[in-house]
KEMAR-483614 format. One record per residue (C-alpha): x, y, z. Coordinates in steps of 0.5 Angstrom, whole numbers, plus 500, padded with zeros to 3 digits. Layout:
<pts>
XYZ;...
</pts>
This chain:
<pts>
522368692;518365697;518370701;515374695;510369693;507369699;507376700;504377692;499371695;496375701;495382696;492378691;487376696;487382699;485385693;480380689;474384695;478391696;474395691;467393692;468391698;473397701;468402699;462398702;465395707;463400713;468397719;466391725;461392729;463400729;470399727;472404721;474403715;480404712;482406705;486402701;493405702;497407698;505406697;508413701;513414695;506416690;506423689;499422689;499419694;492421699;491419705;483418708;481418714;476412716;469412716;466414724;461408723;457411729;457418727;455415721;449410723;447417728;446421723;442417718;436417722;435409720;428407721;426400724;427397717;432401716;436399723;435391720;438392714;443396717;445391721;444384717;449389712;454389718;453381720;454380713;461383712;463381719;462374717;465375711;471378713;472373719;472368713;477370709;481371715;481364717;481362709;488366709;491363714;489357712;492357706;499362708;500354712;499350707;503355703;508355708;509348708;510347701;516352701;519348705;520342699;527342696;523343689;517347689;510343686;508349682;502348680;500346687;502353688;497356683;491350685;492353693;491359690;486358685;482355692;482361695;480366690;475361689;473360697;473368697;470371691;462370694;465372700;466379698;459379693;455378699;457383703;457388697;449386697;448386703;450394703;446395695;440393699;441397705;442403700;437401696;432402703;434409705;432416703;435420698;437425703;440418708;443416701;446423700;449423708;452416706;455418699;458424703;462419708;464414703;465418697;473420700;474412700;471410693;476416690;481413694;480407690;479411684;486415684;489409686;494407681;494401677;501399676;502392672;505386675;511384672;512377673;520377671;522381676;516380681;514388681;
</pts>
């Protein structure tokens, strides 16, 4: 069970920013993105390859203003990523520390939870902005070279199939 609980928390968080920002989130620095992966026994299973950010950023052609936004974009996303990392593992102590109780408080559990989900929904909704307003500044023929490079991503999040969670079985 615990080992559960916190494997289920950790994909929570995982995914509470993974469909605006997975998409949007254009790799550290010039890292690349990684798709959402999808379970290897899915027969629909697709593999994306990772966004070239360098490659990316050389083929847009950014101007000054553009290289600004492009930039503050990619600082927006790094902080908020380096925060939720931090923000995650501060939690997965303290969770571990409260597994090591004979009785588990549970809804000390659901509070942590709750914190973290709290502490990291604006996280992911600033670096979304800041991708919007970069887009929002290129050209119709930049945004068409964007939109081919992330495409595979947001049809990956797109065919990604939604399984409930069923809390009897933990599955």
């Amino acid at each position: 069970m615990t080992q559960l609980t916190a494997q289920r928390t950790g994909l929570l968080l995982k995914l509470s920013a993974a469909t605006v920002v997975t998409a949007l989130s254009l790799g550290v620095g010039s890292a690349p993105v990684y798709a959402q992966a999808m379970p290897a026994d899915n027969d629909i299973a697709v593999h994306v390859q990772p966004v070239d950010m360098r490659a990316l950023h050389g083929q847009l052609s950014l101007t000054p203003d553009q290289e600004v936004q492009w930039q503050t974009a990619l600082q927006t996303m790094q902080q908020s990523h380096s925060t939720e990392r931090m923000n995650a593992d501060q939690m997965q102590a303290r969770m571990q520390s409260m597994l090591q109780r004979p009785i588990l408080d549970l809804s000390a559990l659901h509070a942590l939870h709750a914190r973290a989900e709290q502490q990291d929904a604006p996280l992911a909704d600033q670096s979304a902005k800041a991708w919007l307003e970069f887009y929002s500044g290129l050209t119709d023929q930049q945004k068409k070279t964007f939109s081919d490079a992330m495409r595979p991503q947001f049809e990956n999040i797109a065919h990604h199939p939604a399984r409930p969670y069923d809390p009897r079985t933990g599955l």
